[in-house]
C-alpha positions in Angstrom: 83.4 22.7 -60.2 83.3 24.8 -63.2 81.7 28.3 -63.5 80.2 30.0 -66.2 82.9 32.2 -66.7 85.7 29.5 -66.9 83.2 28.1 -69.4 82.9 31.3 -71.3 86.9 31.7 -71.4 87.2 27.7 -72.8 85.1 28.7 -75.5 86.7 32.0 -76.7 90.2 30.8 -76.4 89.2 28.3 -79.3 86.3 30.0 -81.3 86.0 34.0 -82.2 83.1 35.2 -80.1 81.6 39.3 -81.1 79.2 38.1 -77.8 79.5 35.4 -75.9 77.3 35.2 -72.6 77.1 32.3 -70.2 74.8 31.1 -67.3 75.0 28.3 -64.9 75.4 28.3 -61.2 75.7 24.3 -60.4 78.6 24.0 -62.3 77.9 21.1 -64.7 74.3 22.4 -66.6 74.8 25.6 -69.1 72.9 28.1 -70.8 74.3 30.2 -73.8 74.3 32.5 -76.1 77.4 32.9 -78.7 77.3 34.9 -81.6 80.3 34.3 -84.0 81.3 34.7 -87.6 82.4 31.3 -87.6 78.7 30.9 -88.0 78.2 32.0 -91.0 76.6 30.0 -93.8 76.4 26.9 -91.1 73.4 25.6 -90.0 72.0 25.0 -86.2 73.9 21.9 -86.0 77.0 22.3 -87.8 77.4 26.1 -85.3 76.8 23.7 -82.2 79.4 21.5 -83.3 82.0 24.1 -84.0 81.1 25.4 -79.8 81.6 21.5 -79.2 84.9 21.5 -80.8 86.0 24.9 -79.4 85.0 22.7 -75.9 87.3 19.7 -76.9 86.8 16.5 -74.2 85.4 19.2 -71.4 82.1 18.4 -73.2 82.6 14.9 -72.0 84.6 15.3 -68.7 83.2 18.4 -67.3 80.2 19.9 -68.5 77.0 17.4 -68.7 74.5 20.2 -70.1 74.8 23.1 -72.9 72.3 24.6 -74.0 73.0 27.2 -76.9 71.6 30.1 -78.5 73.9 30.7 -81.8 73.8 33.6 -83.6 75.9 35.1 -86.8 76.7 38.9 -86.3 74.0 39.5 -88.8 71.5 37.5 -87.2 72.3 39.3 -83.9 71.8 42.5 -85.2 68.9 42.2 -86.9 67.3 40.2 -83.2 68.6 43.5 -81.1 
């Protein structure tokens, strides 16, 4: 079974987090909340996809629910 941490580590080995934070405690359905630079000048979709390619086939084999809150450092800033 996965946890939220191993989840948290899969994405930050593959996608530069400033905050990345993680819930789930039946380890298939997530909640997040990344904020990345990546994000920057993307859209909703296209900063989901880059967390879905950071994920690679554990989207498919591991995890059956992610839900995300994505953020660019600026937008992060301005919504603390």
């Amino acid at each position: 079974m996965l946890s939220a941490q191993q989840l948290e580590t899969y994405i930050t080995q593959n996608l530069a987090c400033e905050y990345i934070k993680v819930l789930g405690d039946d380890g298939t359905h997530f909640e997040a909340v990344i904020v990345s630079p990546a994000f920057s000048g993307k859209n909703m979709v296209q900063q989901h996809q880059l967390v879905y390619a950071a994920l690679g086939d554990r989207m498919r084999e591991e995890i059956h629910a992610l839900s995300m809150k994505t953020y660019t450092p600026e937008q992060w800033l301005l919504r603390n």
